[in-house]
Structures are given as structure tokens and as C-alpha cells.
N, CA, C and O atoms as a Maestro MAE file, in Angstrom:
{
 s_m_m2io_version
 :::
 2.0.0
}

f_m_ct {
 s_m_title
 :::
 protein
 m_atom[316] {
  # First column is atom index #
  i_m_mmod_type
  r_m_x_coord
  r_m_y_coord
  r_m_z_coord
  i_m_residue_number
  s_m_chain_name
  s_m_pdb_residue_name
  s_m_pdb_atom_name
  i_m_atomic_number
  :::
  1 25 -10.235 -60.827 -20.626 1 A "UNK " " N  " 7
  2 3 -10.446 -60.922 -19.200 1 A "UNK " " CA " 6
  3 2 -11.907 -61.228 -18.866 1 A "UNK " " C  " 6
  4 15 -12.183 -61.976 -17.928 1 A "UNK " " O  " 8
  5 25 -13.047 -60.532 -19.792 2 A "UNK " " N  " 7
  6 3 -14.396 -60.764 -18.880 2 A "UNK " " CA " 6
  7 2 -14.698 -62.016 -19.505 2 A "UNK " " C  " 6
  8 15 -15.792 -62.445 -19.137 2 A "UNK " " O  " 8
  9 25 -13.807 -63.105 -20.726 3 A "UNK " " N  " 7
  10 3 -13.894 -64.578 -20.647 3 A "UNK " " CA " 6
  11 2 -13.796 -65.269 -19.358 3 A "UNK " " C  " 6
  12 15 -14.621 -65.893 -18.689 3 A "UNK " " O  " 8
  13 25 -12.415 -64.950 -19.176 4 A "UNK " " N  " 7
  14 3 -11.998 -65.693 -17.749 4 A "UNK " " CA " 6
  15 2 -13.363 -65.322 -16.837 4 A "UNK " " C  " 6
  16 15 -14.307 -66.107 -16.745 4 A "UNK " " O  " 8
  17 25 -13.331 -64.233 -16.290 5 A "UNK " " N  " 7
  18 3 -14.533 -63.688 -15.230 5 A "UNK " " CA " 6
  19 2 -15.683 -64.721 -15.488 5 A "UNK " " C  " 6
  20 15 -15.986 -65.553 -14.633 5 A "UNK " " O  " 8
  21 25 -16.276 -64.639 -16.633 6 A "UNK " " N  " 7
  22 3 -18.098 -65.536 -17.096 6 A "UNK " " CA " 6
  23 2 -17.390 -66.998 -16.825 6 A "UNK " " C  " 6
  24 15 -18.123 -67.697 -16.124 6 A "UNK " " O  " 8
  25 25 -16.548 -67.440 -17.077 7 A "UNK " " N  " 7
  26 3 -15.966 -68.623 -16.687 7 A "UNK " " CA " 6
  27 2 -15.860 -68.872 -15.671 7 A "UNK " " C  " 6
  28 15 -16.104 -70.059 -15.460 7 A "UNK " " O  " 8
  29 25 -15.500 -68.121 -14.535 8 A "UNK " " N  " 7
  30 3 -15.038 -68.756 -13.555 8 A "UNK " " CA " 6
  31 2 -16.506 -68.673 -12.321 8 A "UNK " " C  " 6
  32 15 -16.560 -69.206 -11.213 8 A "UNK " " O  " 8
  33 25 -17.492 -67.874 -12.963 9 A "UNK " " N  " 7
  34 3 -19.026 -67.569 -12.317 9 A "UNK " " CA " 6
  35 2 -19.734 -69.300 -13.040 9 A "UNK " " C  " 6
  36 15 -20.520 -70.094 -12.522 9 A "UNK " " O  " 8
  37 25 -19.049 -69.335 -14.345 10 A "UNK " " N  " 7
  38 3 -20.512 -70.775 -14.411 10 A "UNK " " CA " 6
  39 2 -20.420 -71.999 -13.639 10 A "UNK " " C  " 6
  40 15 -21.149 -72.752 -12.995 10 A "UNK " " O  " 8
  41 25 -19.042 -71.852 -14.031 11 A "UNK " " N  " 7
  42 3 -17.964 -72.673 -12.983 11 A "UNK " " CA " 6
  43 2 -18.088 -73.329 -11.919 11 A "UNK " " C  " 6
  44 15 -17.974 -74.516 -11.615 11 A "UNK " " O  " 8
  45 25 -18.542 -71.637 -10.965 12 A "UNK " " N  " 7
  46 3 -19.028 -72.132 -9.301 12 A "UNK " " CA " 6
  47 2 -20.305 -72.681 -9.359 12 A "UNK " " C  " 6
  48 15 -21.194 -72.569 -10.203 12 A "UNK " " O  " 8
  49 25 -20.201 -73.617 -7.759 13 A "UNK " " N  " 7
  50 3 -21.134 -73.348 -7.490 13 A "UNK " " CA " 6
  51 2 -21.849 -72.767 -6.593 13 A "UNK " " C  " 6
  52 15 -22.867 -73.307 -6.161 13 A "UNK " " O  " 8
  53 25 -21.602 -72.062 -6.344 14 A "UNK " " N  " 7
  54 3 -22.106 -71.152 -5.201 14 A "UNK " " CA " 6
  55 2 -21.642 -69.274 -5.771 14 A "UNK " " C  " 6
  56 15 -20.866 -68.902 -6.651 14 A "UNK " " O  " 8
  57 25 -22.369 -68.604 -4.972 15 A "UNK " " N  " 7
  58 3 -21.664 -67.133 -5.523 15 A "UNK " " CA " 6
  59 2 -20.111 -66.810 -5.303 15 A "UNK " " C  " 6
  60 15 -19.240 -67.534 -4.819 15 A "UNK " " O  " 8
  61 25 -20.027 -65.532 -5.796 16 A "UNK " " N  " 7
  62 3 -18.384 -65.428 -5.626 16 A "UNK " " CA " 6
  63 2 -18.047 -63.953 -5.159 16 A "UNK " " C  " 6
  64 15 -18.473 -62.902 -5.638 16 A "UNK " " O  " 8
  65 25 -17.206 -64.134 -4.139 17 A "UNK " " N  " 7
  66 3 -17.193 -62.647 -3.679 17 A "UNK " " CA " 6
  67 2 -15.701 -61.903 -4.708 17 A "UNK " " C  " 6
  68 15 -15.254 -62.557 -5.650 17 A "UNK " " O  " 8
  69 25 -15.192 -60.731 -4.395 18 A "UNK " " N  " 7
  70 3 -14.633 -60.155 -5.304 18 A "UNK " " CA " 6
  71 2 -12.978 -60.733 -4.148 18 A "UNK " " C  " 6
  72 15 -11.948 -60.719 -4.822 18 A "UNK " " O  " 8
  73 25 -12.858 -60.981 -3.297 19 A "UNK " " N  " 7
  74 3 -11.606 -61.475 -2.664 19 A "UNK " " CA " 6
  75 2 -11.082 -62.933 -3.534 19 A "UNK " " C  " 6
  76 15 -9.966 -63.389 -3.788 19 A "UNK " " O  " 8
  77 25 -12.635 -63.435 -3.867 20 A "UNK " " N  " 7
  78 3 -12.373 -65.342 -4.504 20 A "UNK " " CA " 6
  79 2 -11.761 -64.869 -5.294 20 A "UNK " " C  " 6
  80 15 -10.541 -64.734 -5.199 20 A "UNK " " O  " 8
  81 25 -12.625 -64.404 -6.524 21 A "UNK " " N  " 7
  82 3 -12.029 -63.869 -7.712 21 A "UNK " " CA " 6
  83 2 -11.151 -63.196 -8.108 21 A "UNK " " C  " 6
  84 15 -10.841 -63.133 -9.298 21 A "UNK " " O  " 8
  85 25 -10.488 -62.460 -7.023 22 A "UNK " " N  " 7
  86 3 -9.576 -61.844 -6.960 22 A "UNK " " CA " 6
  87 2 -8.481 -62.735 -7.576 22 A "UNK " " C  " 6
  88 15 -8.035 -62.653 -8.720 22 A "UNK " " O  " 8
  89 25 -8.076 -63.736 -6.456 23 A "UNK " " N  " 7
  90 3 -7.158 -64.946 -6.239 23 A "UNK " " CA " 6
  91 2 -7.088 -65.710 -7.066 23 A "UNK " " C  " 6
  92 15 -5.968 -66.191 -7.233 23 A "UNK " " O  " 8
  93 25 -8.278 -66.223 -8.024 24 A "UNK " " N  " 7
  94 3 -8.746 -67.369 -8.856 24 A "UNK " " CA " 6
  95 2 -8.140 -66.799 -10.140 24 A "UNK " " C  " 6
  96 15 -7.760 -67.545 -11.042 24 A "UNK " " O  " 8
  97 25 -8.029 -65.066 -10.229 25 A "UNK " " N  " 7
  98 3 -8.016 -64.707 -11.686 25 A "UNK " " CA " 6
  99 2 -6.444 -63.709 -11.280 25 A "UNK " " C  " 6
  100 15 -5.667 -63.479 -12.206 25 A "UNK " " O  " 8
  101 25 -6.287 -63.455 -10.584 26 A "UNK " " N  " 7
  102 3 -4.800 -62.838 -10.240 26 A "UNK " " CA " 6
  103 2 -4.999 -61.158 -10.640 26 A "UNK " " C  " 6
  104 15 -4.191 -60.384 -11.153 26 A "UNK " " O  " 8
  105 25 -6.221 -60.968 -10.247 27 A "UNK " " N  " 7
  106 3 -6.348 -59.526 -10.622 27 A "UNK " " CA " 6
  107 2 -6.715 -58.783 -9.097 27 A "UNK " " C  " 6
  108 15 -7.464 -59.052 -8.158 27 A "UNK " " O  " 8
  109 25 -5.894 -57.869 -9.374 28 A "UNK " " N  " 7
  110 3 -6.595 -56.891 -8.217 28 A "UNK " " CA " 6
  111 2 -7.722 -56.509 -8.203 28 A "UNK " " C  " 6
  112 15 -8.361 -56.011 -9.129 28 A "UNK " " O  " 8
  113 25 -8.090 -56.753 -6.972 29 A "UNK " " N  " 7
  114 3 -9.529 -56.735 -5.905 29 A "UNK " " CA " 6
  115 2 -10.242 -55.177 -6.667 29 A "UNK " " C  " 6
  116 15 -11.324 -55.250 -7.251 29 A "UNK " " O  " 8
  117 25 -9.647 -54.128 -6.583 30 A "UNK " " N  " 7
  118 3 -10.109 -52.574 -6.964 30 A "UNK " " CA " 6
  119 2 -10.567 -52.868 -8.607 30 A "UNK " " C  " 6
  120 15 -11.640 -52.449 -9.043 30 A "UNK " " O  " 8
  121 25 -9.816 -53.469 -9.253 31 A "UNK " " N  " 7
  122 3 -10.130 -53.408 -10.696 31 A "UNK " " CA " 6
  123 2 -10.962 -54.046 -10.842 31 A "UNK " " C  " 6
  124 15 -11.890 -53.701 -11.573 31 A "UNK " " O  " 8
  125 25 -10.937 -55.627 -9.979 32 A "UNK " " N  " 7
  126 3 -11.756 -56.386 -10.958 32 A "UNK " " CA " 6
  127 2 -13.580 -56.078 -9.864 32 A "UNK " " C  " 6
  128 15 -14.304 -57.068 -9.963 32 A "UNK " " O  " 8
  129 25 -14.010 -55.278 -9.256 33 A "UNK " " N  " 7
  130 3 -15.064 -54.366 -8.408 33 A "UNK " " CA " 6
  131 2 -15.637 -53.723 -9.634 33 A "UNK " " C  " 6
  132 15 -16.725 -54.114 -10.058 33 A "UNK " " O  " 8
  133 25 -14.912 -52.669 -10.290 34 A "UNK " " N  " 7
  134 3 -15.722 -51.847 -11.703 34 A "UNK " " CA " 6
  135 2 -16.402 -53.001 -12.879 34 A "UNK " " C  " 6
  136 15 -17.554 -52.841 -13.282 34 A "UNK " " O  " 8
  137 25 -15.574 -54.113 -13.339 35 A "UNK " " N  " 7
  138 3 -15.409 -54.625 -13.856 35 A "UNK " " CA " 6
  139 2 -17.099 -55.533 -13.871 35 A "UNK " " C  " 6
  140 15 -17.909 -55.647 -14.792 35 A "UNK " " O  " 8
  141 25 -17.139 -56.041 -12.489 36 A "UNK " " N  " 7
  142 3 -18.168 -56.626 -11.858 36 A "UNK " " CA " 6
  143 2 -19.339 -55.673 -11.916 36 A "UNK " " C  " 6
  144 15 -20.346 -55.980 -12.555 36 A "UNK " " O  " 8
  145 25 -19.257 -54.715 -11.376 37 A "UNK " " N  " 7
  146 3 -20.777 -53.444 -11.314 37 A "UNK " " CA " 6
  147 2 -20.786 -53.672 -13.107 37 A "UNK " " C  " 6
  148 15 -21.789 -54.195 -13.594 37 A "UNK " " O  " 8
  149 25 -19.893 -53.349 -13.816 38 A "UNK " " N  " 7
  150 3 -20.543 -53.195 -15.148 38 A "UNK " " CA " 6
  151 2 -21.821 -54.327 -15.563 38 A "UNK " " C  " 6
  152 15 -22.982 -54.280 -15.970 38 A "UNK " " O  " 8
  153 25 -20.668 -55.482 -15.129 39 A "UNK " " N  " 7
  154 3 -21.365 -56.967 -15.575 39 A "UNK " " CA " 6
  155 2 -22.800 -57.131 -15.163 39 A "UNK " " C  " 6
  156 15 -23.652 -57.775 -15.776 39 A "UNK " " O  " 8
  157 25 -23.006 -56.233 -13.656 40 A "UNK " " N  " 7
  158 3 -24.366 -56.522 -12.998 40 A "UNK " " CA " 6
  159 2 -25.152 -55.555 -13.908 40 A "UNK " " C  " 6
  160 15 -26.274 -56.005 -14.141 40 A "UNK " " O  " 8
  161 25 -24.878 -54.215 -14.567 41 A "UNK " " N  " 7
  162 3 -25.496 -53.537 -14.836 41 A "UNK " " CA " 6
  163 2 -25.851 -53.579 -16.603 41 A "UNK " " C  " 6
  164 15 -26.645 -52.818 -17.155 41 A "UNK " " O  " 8
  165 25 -25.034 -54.679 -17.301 42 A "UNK " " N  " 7
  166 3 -25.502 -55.430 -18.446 42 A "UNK " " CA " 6
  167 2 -26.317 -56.688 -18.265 42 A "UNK " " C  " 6
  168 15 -26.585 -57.460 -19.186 42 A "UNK " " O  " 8
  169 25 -26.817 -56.884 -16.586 43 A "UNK " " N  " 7
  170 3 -27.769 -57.885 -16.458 43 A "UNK " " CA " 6
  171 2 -26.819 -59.434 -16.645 43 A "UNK " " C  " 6
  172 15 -27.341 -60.547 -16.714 43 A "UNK " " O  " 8
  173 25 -25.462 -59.175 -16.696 44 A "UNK " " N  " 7
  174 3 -24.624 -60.848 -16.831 44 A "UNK " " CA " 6
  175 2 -24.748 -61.549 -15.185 44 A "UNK " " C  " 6
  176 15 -25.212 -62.629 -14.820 44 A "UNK " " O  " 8
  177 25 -24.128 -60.439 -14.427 45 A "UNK " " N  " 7
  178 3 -24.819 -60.922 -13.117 45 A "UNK " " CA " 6
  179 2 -25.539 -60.216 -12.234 45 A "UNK " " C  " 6
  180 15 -25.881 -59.043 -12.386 45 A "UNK " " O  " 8
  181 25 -25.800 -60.969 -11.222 46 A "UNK " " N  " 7
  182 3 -27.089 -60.487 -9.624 46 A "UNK " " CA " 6
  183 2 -25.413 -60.469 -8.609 46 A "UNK " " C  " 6
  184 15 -24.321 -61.031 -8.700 46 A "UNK " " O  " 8
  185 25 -26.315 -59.090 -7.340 47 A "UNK " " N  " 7
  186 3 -25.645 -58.880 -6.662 47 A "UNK " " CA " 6
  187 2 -26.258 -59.705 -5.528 47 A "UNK " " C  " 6
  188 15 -27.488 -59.736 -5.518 47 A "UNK " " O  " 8
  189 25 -25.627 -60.360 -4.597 48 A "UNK " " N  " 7
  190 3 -26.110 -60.162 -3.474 48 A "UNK " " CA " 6
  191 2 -25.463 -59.769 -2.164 48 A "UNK " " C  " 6
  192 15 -24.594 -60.517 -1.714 48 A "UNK " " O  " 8
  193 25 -25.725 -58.908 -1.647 49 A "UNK " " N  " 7
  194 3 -25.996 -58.444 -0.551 49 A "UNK " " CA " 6
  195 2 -26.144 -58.221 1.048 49 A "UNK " " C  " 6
  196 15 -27.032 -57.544 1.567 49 A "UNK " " O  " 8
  197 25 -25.129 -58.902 1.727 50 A "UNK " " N  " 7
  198 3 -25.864 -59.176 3.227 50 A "UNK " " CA " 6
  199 2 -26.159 -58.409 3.822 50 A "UNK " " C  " 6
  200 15 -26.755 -58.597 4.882 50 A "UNK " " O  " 8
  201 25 -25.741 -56.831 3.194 51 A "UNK " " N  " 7
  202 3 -26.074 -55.411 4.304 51 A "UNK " " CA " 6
  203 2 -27.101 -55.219 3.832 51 A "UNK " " C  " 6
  204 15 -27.695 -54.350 4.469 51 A "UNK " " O  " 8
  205 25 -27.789 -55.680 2.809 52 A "UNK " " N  " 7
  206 3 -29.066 -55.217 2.320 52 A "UNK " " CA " 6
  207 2 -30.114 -55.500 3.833 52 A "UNK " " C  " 6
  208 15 -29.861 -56.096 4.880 52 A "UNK " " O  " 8
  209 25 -31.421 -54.728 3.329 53 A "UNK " " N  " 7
  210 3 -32.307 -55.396 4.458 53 A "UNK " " CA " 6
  211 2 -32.362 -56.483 4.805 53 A "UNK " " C  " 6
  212 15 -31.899 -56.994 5.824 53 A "UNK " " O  " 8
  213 25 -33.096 -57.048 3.751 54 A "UNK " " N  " 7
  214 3 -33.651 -58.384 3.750 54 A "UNK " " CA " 6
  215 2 -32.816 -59.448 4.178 54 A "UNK " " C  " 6
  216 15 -33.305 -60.350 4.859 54 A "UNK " " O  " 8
  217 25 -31.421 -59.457 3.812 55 A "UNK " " N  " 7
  218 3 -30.583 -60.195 4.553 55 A "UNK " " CA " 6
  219 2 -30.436 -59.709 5.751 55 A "UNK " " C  " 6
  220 15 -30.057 -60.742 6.303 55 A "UNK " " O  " 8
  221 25 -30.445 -58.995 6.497 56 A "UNK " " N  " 7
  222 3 -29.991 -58.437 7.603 56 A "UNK " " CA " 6
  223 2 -31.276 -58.977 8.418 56 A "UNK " " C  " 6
  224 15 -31.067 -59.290 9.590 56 A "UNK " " O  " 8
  225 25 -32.414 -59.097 7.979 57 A "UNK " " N  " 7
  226 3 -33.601 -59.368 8.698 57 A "UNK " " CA " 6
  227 2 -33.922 -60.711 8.915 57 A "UNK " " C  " 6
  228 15 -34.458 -61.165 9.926 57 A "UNK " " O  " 8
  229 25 -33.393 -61.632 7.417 58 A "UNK " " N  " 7
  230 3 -33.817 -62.651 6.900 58 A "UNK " " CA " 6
  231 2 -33.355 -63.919 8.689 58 A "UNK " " C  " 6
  232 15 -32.265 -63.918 9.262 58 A "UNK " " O  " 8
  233 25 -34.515 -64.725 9.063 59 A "UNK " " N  " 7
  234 3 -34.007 -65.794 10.217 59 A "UNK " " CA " 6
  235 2 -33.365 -67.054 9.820 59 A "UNK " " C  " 6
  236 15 -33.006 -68.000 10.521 59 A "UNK " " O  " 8
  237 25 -33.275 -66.820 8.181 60 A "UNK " " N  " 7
  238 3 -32.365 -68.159 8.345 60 A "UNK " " CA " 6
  239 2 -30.920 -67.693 7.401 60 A "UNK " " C  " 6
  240 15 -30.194 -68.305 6.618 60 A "UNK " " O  " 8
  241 25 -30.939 -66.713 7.774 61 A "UNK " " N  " 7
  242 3 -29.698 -65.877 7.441 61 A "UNK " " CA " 6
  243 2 -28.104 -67.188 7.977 61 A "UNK " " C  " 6
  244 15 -27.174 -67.660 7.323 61 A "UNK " " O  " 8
  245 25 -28.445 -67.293 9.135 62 A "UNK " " N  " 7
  246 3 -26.814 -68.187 9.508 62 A "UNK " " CA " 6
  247 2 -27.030 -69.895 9.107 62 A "UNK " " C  " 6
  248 15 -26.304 -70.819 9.471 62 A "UNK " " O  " 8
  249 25 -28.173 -69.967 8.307 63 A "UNK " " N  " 7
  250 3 -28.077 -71.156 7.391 63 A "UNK " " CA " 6
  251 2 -28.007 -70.879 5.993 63 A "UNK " " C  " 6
  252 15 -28.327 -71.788 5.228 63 A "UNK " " O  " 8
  253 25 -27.706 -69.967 5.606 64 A "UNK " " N  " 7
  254 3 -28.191 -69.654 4.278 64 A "UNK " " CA " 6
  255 2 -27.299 -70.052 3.328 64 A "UNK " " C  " 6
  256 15 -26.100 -69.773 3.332 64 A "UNK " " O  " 8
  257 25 -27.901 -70.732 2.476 65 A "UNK " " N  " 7
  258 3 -27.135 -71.541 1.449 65 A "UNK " " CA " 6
  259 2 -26.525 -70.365 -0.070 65 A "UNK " " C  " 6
  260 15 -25.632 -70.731 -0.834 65 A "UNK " " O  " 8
  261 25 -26.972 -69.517 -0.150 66 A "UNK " " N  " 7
  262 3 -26.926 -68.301 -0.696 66 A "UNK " " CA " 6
  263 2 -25.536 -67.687 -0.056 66 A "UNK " " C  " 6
  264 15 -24.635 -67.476 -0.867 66 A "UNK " " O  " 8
  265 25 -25.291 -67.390 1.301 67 A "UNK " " N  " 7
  266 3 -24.643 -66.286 1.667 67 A "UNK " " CA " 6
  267 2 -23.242 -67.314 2.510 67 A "UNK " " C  " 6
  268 15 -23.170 -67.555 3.715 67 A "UNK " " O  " 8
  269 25 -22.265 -67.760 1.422 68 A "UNK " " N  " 7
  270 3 -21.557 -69.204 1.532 68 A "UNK " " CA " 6
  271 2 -20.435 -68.246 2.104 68 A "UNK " " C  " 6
  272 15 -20.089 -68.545 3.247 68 A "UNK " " O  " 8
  273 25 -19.938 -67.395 1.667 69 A "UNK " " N  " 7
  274 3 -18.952 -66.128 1.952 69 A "UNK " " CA " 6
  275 2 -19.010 -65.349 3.327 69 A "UNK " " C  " 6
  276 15 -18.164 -64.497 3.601 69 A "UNK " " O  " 8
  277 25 -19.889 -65.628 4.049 70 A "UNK " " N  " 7
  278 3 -19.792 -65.445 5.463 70 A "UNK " " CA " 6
  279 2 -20.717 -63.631 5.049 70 A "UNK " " C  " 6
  280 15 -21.825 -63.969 4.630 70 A "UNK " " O  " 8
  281 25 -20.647 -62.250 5.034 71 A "UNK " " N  " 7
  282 3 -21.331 -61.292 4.930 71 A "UNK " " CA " 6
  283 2 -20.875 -60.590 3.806 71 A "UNK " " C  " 6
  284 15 -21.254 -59.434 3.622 71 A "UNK " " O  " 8
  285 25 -20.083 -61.169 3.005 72 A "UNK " " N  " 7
  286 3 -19.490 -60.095 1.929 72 A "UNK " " CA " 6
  287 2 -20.552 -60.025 0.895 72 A "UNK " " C  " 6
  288 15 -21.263 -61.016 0.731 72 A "UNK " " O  " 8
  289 25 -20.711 -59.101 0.275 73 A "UNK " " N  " 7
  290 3 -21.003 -58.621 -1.043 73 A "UNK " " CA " 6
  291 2 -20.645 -59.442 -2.230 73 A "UNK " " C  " 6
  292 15 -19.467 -59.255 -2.533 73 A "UNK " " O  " 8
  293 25 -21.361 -60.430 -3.138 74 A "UNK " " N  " 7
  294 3 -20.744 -61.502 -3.552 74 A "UNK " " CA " 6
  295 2 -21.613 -61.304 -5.010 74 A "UNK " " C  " 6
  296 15 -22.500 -60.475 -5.215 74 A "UNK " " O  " 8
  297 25 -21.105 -62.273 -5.909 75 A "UNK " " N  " 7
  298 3 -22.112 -61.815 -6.873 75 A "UNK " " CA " 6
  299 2 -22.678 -63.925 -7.965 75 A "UNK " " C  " 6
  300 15 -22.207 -65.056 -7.850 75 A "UNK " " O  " 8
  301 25 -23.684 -63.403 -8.733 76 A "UNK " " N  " 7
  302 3 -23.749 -64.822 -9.374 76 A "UNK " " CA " 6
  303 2 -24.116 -64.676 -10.759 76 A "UNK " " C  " 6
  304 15 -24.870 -63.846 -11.267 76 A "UNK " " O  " 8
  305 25 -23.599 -65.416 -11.179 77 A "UNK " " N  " 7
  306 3 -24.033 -65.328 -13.125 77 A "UNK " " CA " 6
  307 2 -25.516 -65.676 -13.022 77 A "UNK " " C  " 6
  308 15 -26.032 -66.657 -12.486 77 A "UNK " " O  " 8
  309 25 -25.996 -64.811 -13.559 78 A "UNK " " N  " 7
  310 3 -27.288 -64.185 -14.146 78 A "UNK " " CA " 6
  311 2 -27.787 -65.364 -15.658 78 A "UNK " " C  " 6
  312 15 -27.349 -65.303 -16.808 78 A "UNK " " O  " 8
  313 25 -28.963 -66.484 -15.001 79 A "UNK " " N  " 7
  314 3 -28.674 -67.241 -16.281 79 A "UNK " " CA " 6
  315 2 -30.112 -66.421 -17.301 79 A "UNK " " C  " 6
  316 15 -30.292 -66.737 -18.477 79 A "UNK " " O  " 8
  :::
 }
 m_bond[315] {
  # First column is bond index #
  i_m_from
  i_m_to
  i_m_order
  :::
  1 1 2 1
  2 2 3 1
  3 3 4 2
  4 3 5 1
  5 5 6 1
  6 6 7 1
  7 7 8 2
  8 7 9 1
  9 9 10 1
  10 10 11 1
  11 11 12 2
  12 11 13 1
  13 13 14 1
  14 14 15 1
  15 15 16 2
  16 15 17 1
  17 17 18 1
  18 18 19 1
  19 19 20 2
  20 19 21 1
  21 21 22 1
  22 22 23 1
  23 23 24 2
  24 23 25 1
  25 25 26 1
  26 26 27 1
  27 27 28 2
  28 27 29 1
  29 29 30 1
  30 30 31 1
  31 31 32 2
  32 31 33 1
  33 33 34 1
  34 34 35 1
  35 35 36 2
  36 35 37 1
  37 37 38 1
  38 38 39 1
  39 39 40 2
  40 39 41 1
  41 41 42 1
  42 42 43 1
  43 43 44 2
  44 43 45 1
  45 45 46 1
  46 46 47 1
  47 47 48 2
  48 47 49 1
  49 49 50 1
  50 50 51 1
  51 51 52 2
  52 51 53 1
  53 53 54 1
  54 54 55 1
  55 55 56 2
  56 55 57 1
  57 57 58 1
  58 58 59 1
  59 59 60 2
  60 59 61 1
  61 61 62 1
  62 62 63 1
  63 63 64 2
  64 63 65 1
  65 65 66 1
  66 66 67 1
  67 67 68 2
  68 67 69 1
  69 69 70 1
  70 70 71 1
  71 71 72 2
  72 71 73 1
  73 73 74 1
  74 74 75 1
  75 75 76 2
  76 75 77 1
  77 77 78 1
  78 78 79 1
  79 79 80 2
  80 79 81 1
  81 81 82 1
  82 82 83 1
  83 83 84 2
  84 83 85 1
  85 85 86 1
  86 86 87 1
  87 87 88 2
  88 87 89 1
  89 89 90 1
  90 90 91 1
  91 91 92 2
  92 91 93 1
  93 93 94 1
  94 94 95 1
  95 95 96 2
  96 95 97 1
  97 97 98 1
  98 98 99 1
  99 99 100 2
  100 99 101 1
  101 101 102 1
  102 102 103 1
  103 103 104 2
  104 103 105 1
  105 105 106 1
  106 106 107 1
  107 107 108 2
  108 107 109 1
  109 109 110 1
  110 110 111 1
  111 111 112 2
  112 111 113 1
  113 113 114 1
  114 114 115 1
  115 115 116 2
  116 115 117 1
  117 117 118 1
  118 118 119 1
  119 119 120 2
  120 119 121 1
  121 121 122 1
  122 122 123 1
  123 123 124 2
  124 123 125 1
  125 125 126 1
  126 126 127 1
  127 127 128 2
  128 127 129 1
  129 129 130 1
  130 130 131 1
  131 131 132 2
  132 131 133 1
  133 133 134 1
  134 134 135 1
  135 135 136 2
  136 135 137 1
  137 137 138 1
  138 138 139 1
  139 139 140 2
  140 139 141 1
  141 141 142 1
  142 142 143 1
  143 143 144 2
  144 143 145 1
  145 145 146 1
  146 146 147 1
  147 147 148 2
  148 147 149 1
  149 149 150 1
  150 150 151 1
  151 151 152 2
  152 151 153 1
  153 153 154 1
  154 154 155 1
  155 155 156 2
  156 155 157 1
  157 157 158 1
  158 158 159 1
  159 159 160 2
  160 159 161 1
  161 161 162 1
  162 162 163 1
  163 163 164 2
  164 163 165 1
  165 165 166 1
  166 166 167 1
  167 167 168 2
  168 167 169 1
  169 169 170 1
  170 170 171 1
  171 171 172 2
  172 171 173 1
  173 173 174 1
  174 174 175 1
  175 175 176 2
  176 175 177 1
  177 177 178 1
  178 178 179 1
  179 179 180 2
  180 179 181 1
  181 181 182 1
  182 182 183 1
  183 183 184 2
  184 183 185 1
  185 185 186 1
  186 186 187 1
  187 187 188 2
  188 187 189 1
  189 189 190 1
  190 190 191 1
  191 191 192 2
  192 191 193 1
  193 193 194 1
  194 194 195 1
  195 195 196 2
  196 195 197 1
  197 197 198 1
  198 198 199 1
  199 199 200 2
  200 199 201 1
  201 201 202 1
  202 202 203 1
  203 203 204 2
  204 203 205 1
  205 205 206 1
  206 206 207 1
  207 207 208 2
  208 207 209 1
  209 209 210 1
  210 210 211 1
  211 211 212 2
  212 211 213 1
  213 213 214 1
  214 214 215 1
  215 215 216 2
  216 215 217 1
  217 217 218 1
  218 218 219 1
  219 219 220 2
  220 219 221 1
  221 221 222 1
  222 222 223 1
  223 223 224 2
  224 223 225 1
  225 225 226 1
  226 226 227 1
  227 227 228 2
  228 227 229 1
  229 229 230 1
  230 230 231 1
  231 231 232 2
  232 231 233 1
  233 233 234 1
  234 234 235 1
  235 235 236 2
  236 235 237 1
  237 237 238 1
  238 238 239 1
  239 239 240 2
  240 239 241 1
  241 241 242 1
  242 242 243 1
  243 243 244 2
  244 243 245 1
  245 245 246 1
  246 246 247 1
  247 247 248 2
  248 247 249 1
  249 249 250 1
  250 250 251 1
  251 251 252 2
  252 251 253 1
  253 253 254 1
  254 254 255 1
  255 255 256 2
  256 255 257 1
  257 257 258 1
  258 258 259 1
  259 259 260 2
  260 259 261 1
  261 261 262 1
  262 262 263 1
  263 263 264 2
  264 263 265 1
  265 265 266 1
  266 266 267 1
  267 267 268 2
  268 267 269 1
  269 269 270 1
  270 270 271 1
  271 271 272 2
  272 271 273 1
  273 273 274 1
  274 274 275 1
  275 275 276 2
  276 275 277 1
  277 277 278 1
  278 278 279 1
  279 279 280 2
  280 279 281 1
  281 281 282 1
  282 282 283 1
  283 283 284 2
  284 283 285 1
  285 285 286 1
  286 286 287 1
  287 287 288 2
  288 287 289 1
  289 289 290 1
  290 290 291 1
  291 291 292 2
  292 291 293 1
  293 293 294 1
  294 294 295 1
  295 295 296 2
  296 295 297 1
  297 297 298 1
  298 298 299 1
  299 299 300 2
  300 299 301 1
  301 301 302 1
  302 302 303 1
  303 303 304 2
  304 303 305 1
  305 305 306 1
  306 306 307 1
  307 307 308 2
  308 307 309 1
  309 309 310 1
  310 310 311 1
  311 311 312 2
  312 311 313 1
  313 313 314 1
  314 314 315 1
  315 315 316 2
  :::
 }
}
């Protein structure tokens, strides 16, 4: 499974929230969430964030080529 997952991150181009991936890989949304924190926390990927500050502050937030997913919590392979 975390083949498919690194696959389907080099894949994009843009980040991927856990609803895409959900759909793309046929796994439930709850499972494949742990699955993801691990990955960020072996450094495979970056989180990003729109509730974070900096997005929340950022003025070119409703152009942002980064935040393609509208405010979700999304993540990107870590090269």
C-alpha cells in the first residue's frame, strides 16, 4: 500500500488532500490519515496547512498555487 501512496504523490502535480487519495487508492479516508502522519513524520512527506497561521494570514492566499484543494489539509512528497 505505501507503494501505491509514494506513487500516486510523485505522480501529482500539485498536493493531495486525504479525500483525493482516498478515491484514487480506494482506501478509507480514517486509515489512510495515520498512514500519511507516519509518512510526514519519516520526512517522505510535508504537510500543508491552511489553518496554520501563515496561511490564514498569507494575501495571496486565494491565488495560491500551493493551496489547489480549496482549505483542506493536504500533503506533498518530500523530495
Amino acid at each position: 500500500m505505501l507503494k501505491e501512496i509514494m506513487a500516486e504523490f510523485r505522480a501529482a502535480r500539485a498536493p493531495l488532500c486525504v479525500d483525493e487519495l482516498s478515491k484514487a487508492l480506494a482506501i478509507e479516508a480514517s486509515a489512510l490519515e495515520g498512514i500519511l502522519e507516519t509518512l510526514v513524520r519519516r520526512g517522505r512527506l510535508n504537510v500543508i496547512d491552511p489553518a496554520n497561521y501563515t496561511c490564514v494570514t498569507c494575501p495571496a492566499k486565494g491565488g495560491c498555487v500551493i493551496l489547489t484543494n480549496g482549505l483542506q489539509k493536504s500533503y506533498v512528497f518530500r523530495e
